[in-house]
N, C-alpha and C positions, 0 to 999 in steps of 0.2 A: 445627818446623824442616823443611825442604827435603831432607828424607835420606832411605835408605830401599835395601832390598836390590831391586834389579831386576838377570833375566838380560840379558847381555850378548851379542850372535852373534860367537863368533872364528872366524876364519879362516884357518885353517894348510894353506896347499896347497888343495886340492881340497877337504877333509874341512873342513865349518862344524860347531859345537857351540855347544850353549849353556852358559854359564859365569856363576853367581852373583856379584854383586858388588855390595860397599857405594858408592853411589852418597851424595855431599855436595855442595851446593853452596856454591861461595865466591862469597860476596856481594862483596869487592872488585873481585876481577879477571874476574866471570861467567864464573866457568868450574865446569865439573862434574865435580867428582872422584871418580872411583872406586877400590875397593881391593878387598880378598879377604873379608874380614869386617870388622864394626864395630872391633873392635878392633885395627886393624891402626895403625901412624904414619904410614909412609910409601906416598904412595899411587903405584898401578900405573900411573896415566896421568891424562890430561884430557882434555874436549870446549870447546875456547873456541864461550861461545855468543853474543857479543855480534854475529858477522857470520853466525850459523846458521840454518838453518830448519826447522821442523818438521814434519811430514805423518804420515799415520795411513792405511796403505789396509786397509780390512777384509777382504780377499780375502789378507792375508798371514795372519790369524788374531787371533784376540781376544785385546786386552793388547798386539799387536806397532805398533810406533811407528819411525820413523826422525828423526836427529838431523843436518841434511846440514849439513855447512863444507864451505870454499874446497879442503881438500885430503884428504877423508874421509866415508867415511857409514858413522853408528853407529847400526846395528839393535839394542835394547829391548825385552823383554818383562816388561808386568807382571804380575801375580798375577791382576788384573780389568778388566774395561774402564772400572770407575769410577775403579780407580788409576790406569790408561794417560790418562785422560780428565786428571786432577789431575794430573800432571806437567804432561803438554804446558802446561795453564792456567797454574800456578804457573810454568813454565818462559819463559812468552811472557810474565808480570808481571816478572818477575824482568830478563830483558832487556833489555821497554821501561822499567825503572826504572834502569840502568845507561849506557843509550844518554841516555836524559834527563841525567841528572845527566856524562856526560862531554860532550857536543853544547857547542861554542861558537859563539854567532851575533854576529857584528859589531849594534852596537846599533843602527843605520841597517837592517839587513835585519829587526833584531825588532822593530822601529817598524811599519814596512809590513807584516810580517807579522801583528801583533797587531790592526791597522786590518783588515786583509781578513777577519781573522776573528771583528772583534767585529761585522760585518756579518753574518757566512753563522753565526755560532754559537750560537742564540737558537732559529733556523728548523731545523736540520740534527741537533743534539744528542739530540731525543727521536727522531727519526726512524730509528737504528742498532739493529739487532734484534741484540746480540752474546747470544755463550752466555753463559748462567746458571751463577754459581759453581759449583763441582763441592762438594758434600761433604766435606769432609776421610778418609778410610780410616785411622782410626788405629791398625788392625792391618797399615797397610802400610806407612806413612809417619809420619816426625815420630821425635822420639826414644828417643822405647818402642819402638819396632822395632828401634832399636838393643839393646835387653837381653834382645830375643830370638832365640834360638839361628839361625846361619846355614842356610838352607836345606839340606836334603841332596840330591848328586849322586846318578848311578847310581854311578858310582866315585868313590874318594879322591881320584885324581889328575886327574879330571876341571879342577876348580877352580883348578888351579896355574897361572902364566902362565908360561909356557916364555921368553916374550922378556923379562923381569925376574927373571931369579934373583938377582941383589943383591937388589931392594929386596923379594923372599919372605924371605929369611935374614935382614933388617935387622928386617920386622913380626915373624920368627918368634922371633928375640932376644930384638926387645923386650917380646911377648907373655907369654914367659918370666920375663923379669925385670927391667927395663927398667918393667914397671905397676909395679910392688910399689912399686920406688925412689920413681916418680915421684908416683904418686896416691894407694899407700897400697894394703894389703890387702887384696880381696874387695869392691875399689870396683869400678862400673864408671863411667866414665869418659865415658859417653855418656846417663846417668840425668838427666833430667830435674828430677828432685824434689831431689835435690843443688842446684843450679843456684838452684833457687829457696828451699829453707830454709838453707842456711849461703851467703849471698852472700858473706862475710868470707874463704871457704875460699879461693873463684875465684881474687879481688885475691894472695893468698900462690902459687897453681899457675900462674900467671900469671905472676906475677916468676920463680920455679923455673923456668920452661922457657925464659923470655927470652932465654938462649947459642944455644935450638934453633935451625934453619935456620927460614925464615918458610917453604919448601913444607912442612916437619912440624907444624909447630903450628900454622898459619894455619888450617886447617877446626878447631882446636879452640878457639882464641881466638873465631873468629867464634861459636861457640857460645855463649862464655862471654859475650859483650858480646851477644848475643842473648835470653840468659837475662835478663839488666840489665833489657833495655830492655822484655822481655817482662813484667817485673818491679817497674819504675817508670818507666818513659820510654813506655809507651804511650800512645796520647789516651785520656783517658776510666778509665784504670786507679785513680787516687782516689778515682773514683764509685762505680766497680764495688768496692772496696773499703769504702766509706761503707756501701750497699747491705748490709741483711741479709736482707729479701728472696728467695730465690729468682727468684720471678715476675719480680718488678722487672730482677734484672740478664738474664733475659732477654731483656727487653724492650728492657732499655739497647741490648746485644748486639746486638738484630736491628737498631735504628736505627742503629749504627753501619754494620752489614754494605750496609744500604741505601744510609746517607750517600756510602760506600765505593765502593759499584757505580755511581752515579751519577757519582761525581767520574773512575772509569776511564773510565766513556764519554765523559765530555766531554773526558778528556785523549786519549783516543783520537782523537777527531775535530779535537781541537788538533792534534796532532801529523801528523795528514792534512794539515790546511790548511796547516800550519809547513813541512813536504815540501815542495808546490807551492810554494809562495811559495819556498822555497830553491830550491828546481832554477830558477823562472824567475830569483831572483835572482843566481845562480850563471851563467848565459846570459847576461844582459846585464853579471856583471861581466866574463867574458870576451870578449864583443863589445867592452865600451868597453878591456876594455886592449889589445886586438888594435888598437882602435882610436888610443888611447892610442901603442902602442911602434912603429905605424907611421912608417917612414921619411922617405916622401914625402908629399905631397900628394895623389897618383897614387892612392898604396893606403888612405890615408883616403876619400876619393872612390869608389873600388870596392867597400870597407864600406860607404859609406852607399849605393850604388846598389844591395848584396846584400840591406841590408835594403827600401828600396825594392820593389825585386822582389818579395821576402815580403812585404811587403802586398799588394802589387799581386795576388799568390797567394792571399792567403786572403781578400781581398775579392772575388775571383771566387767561392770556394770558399762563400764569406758567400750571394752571387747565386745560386750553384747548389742550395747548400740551400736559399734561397728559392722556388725554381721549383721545387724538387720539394714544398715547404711548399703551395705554388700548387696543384700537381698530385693532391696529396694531397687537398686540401682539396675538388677539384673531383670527386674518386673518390668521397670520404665523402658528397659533396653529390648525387651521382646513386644512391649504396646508399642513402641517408634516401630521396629517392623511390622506390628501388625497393621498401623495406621499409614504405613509405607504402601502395603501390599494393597490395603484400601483404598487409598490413593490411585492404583494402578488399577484396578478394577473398575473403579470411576471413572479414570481416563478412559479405558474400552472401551464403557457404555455411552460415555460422552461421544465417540468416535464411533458408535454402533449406531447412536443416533441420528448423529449426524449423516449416516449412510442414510439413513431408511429415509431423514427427512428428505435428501437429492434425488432418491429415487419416487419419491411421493411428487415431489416438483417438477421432475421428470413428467410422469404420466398427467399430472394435472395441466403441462404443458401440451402434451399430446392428446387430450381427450379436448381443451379448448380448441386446438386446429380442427382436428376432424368435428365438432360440433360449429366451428364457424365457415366450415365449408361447403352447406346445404345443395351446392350442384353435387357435387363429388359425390353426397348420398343419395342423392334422388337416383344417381348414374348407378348406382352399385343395386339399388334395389326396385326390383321389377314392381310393377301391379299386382302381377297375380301374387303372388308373394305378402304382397303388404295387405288384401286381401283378407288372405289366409289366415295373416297374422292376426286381422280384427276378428275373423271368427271363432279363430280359438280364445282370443281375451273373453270372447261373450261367453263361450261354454266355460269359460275358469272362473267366470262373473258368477255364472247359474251355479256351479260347483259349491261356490263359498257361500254364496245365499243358501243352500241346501245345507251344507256343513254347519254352518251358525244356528240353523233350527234344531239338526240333531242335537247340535252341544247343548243346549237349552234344554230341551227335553231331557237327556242324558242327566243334565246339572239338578232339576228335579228330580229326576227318578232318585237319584243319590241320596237328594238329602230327605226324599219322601224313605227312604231304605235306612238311610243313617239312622232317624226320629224312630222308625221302628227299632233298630235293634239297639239303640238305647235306652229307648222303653223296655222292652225285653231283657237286657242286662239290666236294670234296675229292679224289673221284677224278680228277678233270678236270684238276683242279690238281698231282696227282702226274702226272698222264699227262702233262700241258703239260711241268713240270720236264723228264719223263723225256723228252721230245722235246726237249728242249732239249739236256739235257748229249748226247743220241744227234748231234742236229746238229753240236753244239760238237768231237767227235769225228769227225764223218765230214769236215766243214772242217779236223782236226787232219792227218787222214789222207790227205786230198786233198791238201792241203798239203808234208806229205811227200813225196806220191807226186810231184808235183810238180817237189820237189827233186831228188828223186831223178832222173828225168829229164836234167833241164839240168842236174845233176853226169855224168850218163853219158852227153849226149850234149859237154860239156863235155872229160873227163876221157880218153874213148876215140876219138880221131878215128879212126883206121885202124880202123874199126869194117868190117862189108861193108857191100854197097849195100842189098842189100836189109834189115838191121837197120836201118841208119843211116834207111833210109825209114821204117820202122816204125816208130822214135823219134818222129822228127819228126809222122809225123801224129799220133801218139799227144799227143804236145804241140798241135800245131794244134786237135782234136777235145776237149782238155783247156782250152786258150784261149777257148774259144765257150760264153758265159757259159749254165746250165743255164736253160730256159724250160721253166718246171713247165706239165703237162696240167691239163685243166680238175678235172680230178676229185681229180687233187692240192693243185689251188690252193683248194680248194673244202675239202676235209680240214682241210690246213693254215692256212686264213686266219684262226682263232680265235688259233694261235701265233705268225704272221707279226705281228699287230696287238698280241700282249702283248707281245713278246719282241724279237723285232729283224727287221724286214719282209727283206725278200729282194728287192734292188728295185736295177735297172742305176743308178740313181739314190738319192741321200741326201735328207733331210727339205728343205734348201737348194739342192739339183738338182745339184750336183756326183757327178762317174763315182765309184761305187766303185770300177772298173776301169779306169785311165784308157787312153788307148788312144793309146799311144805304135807310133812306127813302124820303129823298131826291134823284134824279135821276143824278144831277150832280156830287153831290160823290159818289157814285154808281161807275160811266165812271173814273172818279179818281180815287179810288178804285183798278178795274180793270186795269188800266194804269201803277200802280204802282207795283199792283199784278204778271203783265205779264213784269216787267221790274226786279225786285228782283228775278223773276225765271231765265231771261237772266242771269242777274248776276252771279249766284249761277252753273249754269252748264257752262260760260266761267271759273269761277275759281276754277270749282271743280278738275281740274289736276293738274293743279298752285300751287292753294294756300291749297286747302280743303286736299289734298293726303296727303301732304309733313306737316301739322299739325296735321295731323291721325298718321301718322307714329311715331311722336314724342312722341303725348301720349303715343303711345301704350307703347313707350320702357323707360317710365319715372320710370317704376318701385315704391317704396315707395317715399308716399309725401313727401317732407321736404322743409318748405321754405326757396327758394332762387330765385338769380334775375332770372335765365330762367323759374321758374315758374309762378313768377310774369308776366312774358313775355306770357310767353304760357293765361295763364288764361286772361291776357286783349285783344289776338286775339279770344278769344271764347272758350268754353269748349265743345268737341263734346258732340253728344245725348249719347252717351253709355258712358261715363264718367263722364255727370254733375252731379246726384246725387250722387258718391263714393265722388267724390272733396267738394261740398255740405256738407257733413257730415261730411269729415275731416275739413273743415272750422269753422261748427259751434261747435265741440267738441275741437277744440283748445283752443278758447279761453272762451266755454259755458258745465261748464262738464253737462252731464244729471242726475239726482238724481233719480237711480230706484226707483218705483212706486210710486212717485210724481204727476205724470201726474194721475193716478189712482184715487187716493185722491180727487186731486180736479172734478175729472170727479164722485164722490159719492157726495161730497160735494153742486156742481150743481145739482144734482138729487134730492138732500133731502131739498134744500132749493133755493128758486128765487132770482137772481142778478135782483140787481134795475137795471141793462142795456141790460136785455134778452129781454127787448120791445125793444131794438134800433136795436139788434143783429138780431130780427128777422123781422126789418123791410131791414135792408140791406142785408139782405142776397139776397132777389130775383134781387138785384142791381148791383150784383157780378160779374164780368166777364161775361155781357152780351152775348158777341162774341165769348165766348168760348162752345162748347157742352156740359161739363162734369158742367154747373153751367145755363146752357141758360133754363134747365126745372126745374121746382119746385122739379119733381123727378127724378132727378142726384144724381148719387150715392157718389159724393161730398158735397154735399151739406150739408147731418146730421152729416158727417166728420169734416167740416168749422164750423158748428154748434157746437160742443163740441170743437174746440179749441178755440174756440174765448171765449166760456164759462169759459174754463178751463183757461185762460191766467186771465180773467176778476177776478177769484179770485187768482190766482197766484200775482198780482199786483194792490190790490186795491187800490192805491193810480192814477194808470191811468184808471183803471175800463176797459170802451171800449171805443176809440174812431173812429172817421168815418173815414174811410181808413184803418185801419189795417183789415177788411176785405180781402180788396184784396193783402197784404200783406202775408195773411195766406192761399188764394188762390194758388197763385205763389208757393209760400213753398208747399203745397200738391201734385201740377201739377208736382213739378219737382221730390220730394221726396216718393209720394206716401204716406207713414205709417204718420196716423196723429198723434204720439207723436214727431217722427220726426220735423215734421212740426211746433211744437208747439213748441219747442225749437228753431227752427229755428227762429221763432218769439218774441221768450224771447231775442236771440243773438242779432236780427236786435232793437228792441226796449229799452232795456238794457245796448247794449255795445256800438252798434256800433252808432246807436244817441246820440247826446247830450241828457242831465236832460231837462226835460221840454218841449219835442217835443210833447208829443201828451198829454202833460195837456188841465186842462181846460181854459188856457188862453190860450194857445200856443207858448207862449215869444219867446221860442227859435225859434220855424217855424218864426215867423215875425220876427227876428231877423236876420234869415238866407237872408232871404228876401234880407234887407238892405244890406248885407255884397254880394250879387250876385250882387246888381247895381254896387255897388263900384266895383267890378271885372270886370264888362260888360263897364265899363267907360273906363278901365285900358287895356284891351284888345283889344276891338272892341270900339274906341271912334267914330269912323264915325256914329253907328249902334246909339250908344245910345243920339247922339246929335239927329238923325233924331225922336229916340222918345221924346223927350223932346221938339221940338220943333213943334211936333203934341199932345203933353200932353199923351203919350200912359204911362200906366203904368203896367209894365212887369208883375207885382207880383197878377194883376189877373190871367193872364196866368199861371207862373211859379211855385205861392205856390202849386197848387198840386202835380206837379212834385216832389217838394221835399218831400211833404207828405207821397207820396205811391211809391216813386221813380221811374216815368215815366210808372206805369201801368194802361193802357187805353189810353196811348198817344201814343208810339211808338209799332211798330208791334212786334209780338213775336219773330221773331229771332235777332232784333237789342235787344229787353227787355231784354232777357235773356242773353246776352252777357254785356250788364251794368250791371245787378244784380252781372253778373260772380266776374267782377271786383271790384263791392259794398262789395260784404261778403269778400273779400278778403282784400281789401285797406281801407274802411270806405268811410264815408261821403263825402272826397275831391272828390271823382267820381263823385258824383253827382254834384256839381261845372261843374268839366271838361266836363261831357257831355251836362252839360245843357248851356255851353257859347260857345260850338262845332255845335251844333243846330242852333243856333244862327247864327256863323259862316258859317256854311252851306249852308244859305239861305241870308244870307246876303245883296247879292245882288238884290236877288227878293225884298225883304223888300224895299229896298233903294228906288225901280221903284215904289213905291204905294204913293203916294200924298196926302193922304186921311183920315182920324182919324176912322169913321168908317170901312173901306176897312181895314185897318192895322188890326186895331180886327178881324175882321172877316176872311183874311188870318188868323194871329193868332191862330185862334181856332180850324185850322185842319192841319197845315204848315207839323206838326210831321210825320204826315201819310202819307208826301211827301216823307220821306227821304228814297232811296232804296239802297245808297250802305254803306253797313254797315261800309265795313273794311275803306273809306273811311271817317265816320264821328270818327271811333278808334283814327286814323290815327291825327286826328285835333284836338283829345281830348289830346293825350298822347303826342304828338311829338310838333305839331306847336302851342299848348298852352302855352308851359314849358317857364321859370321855375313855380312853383306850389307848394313852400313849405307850410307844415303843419303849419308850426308856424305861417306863416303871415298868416293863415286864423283864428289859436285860437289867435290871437293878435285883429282881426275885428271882430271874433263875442263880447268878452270881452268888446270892447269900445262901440259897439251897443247896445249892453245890458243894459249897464249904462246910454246912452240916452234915451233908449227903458225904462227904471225902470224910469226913470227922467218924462218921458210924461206921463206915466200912473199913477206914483205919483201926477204928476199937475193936472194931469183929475180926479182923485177919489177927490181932492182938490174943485175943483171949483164945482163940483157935489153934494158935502157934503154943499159947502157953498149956491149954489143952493135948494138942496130941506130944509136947515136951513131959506133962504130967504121966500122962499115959507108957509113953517110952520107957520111964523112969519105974512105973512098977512094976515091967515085964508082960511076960504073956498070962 
């Protein structure tokens, strides 16, 4: 019988336990009841298993099993894994034989069904590797487990079911007194061996309980008509009775077990095919009654057209897997020759071998004659000769004894030479540091001093004349960038080249100093000049080594998130152009001699915006060298790309700013088709449509969509402008225009562009509300509508720690999804299209008014 004590997992709140319980199943209704012990009537619950499923993961422990329905999962544990093994089997026989016997098939669907499968069931039947019947454990299961004692808890009260205290009170009654009445004295009720020698008993305990409800006596009726059949109604059971035998009804036994196994597999694979065939049959009865209960003609016609389609769909799909059937076949057909040709390659080395080993057997045949012929060589070699030969072994003896002391010697000297000059790099290397942090400090100090300055000449006007002189030159004499002597540059040039060169010029030729004509930026200037150098040599150990490092070892590009990471701390100088050019060939392929074309095409004919091209050009990156003289050898470079894009794109021609757009691209990439692609990528791809038209929609639209962000973000920041009338997007449209070139210095520039080519537009967002951010504070201290502009207008060329304004852009801005930013420009636009609808509106009706009243 199908019974047997397994733990149950309950779950009360938080706290799971495990809880024994007599587990039965009913064969009518498949379901699996369980109670407290065997002897219990009424049971604590059920698992309906007719729509359940079963799984076993070994990583929950050995024995533990799950039982999943529609609206519960009931974790099991058995005693062993051969018992856990024997339910699930017994539990998936028990089911498919329930679902069989309720299953009704229209006789039209078991026709077709029985046809498709007395085709596939001949071919497919032996072919199912199912598991192998499990053993029966008859110290786990079956009825004799019933007459042994229930497991023991850690506690008494372990076992109780808290959510059934009726039906504990009703088993505890009837345990009490309730058996005696009903079965009789010091019976147990679950004995096997009853069952089968007084059958006559069953038929009277049977009628006696008849009044009970069918959920109390139903697991023991089924017993009882179990017993029966166990009893006489089995196949084969007269035989095995006829049989005196032993051997024999073994034997009976196993042929039935075989019979048995056989006929599950084949009903298994029936009941596959019967599935398919239902579900398809189940499709087309609903396609024809759709088709069927349709109204018109119209939506009969649209059925037959959907199914149409669907052929039409998988006979493409029939074609496609033939061409890759094709494709296939033409793979396999060129690895058979290549493991053809490899074959023969084999064979030659096999045959190459086989030389060298005949000729190896050769010679070792020939070297053993001539060695076992000791007259032969005595006769061939004289005395004086053999002699000779011992004297010079001694002098090659003295040689190598001689050689082996030098090495020795030699082998210390080295490593006595190594220990020195890695002592000495060591030291070198703390002394470089210690030069560094000492610079980093005298730029901290100078810096100061600095301040200090332009607060006191700032702070004390009515100073005397003669102090007030002495300020001032002290500042002038302070503005005049330091030119080391020879003998300093000469000292220092080991640390200049590690660390951070000292140089009126940057790696891309732009002023460290820029050289504004005003005198108070100027001391600003330099303020800030000598504080981004501190900077840069505190965290060239830190942070600059250990980001070198990385690069170096990143190997081929491929995007992902530590890339992403790496390029938005900055892209070293001897990397940014390789990364540059895999950036903009990602997503910008280059079209050989393209760029040619149009550079013949400007020769031979004048763009109507080669006057605009050649008026900004001297406009171009003022502060940089390589553009600051009319002749820069950049300059006729900027010139042919800007020309060359103007007709690559005549619908944006040229507009103002992509100059220096095409600047930057040269400075970093050098070759001007480079760059000019570069420019196609940044104008093309990565802006919106309509950035550098001739209306600008989307620049002013961007506009809109950064307040909105600046409100969302920093609302302190932008009540203060609002409530001085400041209006950011004088400021800020450039920034978006040329993407912060000529506002922020070159090494924070180039580390936004890093992250521009790489992420798109939303960068400029983040750095341009991180600025903001940055300064924040300062802004808030200005009271003043002109003063706020006027900060404003140089704030940028305050900012000196770069990694710190990253830092604000990427991390304490977040989150920063793409989508809400295309969701704000979209709504803008439509406002934006709205106003300038209404203004050609009233303009139109404007100069109509006008017309109308004459001159």
């Amino acid at each position: 019988k199908l019974c047997g004590y397994l733990n149950k997992l309950g779950i009360k709140g938080p706290i799971k336990t495990w809880k024994s319980r007599w587990f039965f199943y009913d064969e009518n209704k498949c379901r699996l009841l369980y109670y407290r012990t065997a002897q219990d009537i009424n049971p604590l619950g059920s698992i309906d298993l007719s729509s359940a499923s079963f799984d076993c993961k070994m990583e929950n422990g050995e024995g533990v099993f799950e039982i999943r329905t529609p609206s519960r999962v009931f974790t099991l544990k058995a005693i062993s894994k051969q018992a856990m093994m024997y339910w699930l089997q017994q539990l998936q026989m028990r089911r498919w034989e329930f679902c069989n016997t309720q299953s009704r098939f229209p006789n039209s669907v078991l026709i077709i069904c029985f046809c498709v499968l007395l085709c596939f069931y001949v071919d497919t039947v032996d072919n199912e590797d199912f598991l192998p019947l499990v053993k029966t454990p008859t110290e786990a299961v079956g009825l004799r487990a019933a007459s042994l004692p229930a497991p023991q808890t850690s506690t008494a009260l372990q076992n109780i079911s808290l959510k059934h205290p009726w039906t504990e009170i009703q088993n505890t009654v009837y345990n009490i007194c309730g058996s005696k009445q009903l079965w009789g004295n010091n019976e147990n009720v679950f004995s096997f061996n009853e069952f089968v020698e007084h059958p006559e008993n069953v038929d009277e305990k049977q009628e006696a309980q008849g009044t009970l409800e069918d959920g109390r006596m139903e697991p023991r009726l089924n017993w009882i008509r179990k017993a029966r059949w166990m009893n006489s109604g089995f196949p084969g059971s007269e035989e095995l009775s006829r049989e005196k035998n032993l051997v024999d009804k073994v034997s009976v036994l196993q042929q039935q077990i075989l019979t048995l196994t056989e006929e599950v597999k084949s009903q298994k694979e029936l009941v596959k095919l019967l599935h398919k065939a239902l579900e398809a049959a189940q499709q087309e009865k609903r396609v024809s009654s759709m088709y069927l209960t349709a109204a018109e003609d119209k939506d009969r016609l649209e059925l037959v057209r959907h199914k149409v389609r669907q052929i039409a769909d998988l006979t493409s799909r029939v074609e496609s897997l033939e061409q890759g059937k094709k494709e296939l076949e033409q793979i396999l057909t060129l690895r058979d020759s290549h493991i053809q040709e490899l074959k023969e390659h084999v064979q030659l080395l096999m045959e190459k071998n086989h030389a060298k080993q005949e000729v190896i057997m050769a010679l070792t045949e020939q070297m053993a004659r001539e060695l076992s012929d000791p007259l032969q060589e005595a006769n061939t070699i004289t005395v004086e000769t053999l002699y000779k030969q011992q004297e010079e072994i001694a002098h090659l003896k003295d040689d190598i004894d001689a050689y082996k002391t030098q090495n020795q010697f030699l082998n210390s000297e080295i490593h006595q030479v190594t220990r020195l000059w890695t002592r000495v790099a060591e030291n070198e290397k703390a002394l470089l540091m210690k030069c560094a942090c000492l610079q980093a400090r005298n730029c901290q100090m100078e810096s100061k001093y600095l301040t200090v300055l332009r607060k006191l000449q700032e702070a004390v006007p009515g100073l005397p004349s003669s102090h007030a002189e002495l300020v001032k030159s002290l500042i002038q004499e302070a503005l005049q960038w330091d030119v080391k002597e020879e003998a300093e540059e000469a000292l220092s040039f080991e640390l200049n080249t590690a660390l951070c060169p000292s140089s009126e010029y940057d790696e891309y030729g732009f002023m460290t100093v820029p050289d504004y004509e005003i005198e108070d930026w100027k001391l600003l200037a330099k303020i800030q000049a000598l504080e981004i150098k501190s900077n840069k040599l505190r965290s060239q150990e830190i942070v600059e080594k250990p980001l070198h490092d990385r690069w170096n070892s990143i190997g081929e590009l491929n995007p992902s998130g530590e890339l992403k990471s790496l390029i938005r701390s900055g892209i070293p100088v001897e990397h940014r152009q390789q990364v540059w050019r895999w950036m903009v060939s990602r997503h910008c392929s280059p079209v050989p001699g393209h760029y040619q074309q149009l550079l013949e095409q400007s020769r031979s004919t004048e763009h109507p915006a080669c006057r605009q091209i050649e008026l900004d050009l001297p406009r171009t990156l003022t502060n940089n060298k390589h553009f600051s003289s009319p002749t820069s050898q950049l300059i006729p470079k900027l010139r042919r790309v800007l020309l060359a894009f103007s007709w690559h794109n005549p619908a944006i021609g040229y507009c103002q700013g992509l100059n220096r757009l095409a600047a930057v691209a040269l400075l970093v990439l050098e070759d001007e088709e480079s760059a000019f692609w570069c420019l196609v990528y940044i104008v093309e791809n990565l802006m919106p449509a309509d950035y550098y038209s001739d209306t600008l929609i989307t620049s002013q639209v961007d506009q809109r969509v950064f307040k909105d962000f600046l409100s969302e973000k920093l609302p302190r920041l932008m009540a203060h402008f609002e409530q001085y009338r400041i209006d950011v997007s004088l400021i800020t449209f450039n920034w978006f225009l040329v993407v912060f070139v000529d506002s922020l210095v070159s090494d924070i520039l180039l580390r936004v562009w890093d992250a521009f080519l790489y992420e798109g537009t939303k960068v400029i967002f983040r750095y341009a509300l991180a600025i903001f951010k940055y300064n924040e504070e300062e802004i808030l201290r200005i009271h003043d509508s002109v003063e706020i502009y006027q900060y404003l207008r140089f704030f940028t060329r305050m900012i000196m720690d770069g990694r710190k304004l990253m830092n604000i852009a990427f991390n304490d801005l977040n989150p920063f999804p793409m989508k809400l930013l295309r969701n704000r420009r979209s709504m803008h636009r439509e406002e934006l299209e709205a106003e300038l609808c209404e203004l050609e509106q009233i303009k139109a009706a404007y100069v109509k008014e006008r017309a109308e009243q004459g001159p």
